[in-house]
C-alpha positions as CSV (number, residue, x, y, z in Angstrom):
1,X,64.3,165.9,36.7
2,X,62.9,164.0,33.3
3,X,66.0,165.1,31.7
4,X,68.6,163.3,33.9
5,X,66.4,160.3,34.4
6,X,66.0,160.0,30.7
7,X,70.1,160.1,30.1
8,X,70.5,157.5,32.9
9,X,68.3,155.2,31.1
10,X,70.2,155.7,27.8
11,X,73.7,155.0,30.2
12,X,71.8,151.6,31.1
13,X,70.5,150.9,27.9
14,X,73.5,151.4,26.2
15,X,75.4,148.9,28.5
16,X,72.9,146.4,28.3
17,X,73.0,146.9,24.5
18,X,76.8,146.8,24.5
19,X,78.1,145.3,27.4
20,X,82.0,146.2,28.0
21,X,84.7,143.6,29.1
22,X,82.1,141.0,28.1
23,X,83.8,137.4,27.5
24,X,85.6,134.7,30.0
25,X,89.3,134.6,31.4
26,X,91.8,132.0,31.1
27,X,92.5,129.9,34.2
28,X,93.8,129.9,36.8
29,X,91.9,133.5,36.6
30,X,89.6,133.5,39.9
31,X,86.0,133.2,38.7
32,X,82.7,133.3,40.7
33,X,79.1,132.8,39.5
34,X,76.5,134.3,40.9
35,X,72.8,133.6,40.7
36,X,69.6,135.4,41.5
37,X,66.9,132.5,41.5
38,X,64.0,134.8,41.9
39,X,64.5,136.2,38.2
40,X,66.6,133.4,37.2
41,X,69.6,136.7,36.2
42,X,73.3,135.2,36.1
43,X,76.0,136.5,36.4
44,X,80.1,135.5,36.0
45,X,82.8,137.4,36.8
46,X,86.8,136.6,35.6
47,X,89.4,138.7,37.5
48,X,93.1,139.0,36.7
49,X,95.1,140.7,40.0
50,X,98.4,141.5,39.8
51,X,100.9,143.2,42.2
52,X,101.6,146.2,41.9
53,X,102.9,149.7,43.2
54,X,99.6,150.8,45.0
55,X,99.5,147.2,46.0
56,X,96.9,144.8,44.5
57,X,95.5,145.7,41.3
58,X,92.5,144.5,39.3
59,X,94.4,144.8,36.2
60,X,91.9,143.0,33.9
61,X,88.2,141.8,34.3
62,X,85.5,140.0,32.4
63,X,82.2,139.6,32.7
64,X,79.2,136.7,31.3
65,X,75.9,135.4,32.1
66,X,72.7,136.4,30.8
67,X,69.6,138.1,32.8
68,X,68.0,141.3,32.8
69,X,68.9,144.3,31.5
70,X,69.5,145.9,34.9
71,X,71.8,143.1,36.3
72,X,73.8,143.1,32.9
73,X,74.2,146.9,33.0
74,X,75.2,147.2,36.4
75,X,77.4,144.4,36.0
76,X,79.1,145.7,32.3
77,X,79.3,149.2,34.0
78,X,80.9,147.8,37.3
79,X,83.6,146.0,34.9
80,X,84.5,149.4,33.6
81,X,84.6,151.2,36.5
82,X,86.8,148.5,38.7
83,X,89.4,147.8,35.9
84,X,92.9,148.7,36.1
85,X,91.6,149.7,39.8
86,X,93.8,149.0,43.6
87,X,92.0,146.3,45.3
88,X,91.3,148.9,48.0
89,X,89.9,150.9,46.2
90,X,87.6,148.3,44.3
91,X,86.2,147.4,47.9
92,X,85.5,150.8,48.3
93,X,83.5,151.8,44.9
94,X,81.8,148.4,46.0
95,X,80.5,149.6,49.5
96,X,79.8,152.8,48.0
97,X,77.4,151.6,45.1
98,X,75.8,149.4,48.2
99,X,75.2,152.0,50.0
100,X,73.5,153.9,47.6
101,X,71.2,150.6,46.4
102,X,70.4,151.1,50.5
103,X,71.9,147.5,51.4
104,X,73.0,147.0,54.7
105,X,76.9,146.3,55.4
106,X,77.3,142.5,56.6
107,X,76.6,143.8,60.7
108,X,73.1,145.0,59.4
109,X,73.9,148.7,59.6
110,X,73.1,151.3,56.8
111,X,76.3,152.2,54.8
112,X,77.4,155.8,55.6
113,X,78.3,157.2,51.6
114,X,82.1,157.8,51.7
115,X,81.9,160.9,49.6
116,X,85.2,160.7,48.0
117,X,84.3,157.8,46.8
118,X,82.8,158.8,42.8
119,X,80.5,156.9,41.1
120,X,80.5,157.9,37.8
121,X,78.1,156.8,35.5
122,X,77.3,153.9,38.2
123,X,74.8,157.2,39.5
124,X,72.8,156.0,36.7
125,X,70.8,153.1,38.7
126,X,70.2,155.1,41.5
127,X,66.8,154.9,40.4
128,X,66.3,151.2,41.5
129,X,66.3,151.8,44.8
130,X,62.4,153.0,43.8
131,X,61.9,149.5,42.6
132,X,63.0,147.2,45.5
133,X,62.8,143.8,43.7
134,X,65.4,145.3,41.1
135,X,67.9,146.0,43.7
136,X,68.9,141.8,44.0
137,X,69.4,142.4,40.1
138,X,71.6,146.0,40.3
139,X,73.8,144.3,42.9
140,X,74.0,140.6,41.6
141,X,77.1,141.4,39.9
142,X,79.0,143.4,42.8
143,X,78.2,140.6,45.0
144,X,80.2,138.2,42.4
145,X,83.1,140.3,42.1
146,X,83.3,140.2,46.4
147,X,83.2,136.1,45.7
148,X,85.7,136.7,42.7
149,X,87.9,138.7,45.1
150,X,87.9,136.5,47.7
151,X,89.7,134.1,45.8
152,X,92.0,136.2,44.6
């Protein structure tokens, strides 16, 4: 469908071009840099979680690094779709958008789509999965956020 393919790229482009939530957060904000050596693509990823009434809640996020303009995308677009987001439901976008790059969940298994689970305009990359070296640069960011999280 050239049509829909041609809109996704101008989705990408646009966030590579104007990346949203794009800057650093204060400490003790937890932070987590991630790094893909094989293209050299960086990625950094500030969080701000507060409590809340559905529990713990991204309630602010920023994003820096420099690299390619798929690992910038997915990470500018990830920052807009996680923000203001339950924890729980954070984990969840993030297991869904692996699943659809076809990465394994950490036992090795293929990720069953949780179809509840919307993607938005995160459907936009679906077309690296064609291009298997992109996928370390689509996913960079996610993985960051999991490291960010964990400190959290």
């Amino acid at each position: 469908m050239p049509g829909l393919e041609d809109l996704y790229r101008e989705i990408i482009l646009d966030h590579h071009r104007n990346p949203r939530n794009r800057g650093e957060l204060p400490p003790p904000a937890p932070h987590a840099v991630g790094h893909n050596p094989l293209c050299g693509d960086e990625i950094e990823v500030f969080l701000q979680v507060t409590d809340g009434p559905e529990g713990l809640t991204v309630s602010d996020i920023k994003v820096g690094g420099q690299g390619c303009s798929i690992s910038q995308s997915s990470a500018s677009m990830m920052s807009q779709a996680i923000k203001g987001k339950p924890v729980a439901e954070v984990q969840a976008l993030v297991r869904r958008f692996k699943g659809m790059m076809s990465i394994p969940d950490e036992h090795g298994n293929d990720i069953e789509p949780d179809p509840s689970v919307k993607l938005g305009d995160l459907e936009a990359l679906q077309g690296v999965v064609k291009y298997p070296v992109r996928i370390k640069c689509a996913i960079l960011g996610w993985n960051t956020l999991l490291e960010a999280l964990e400190q959290a």
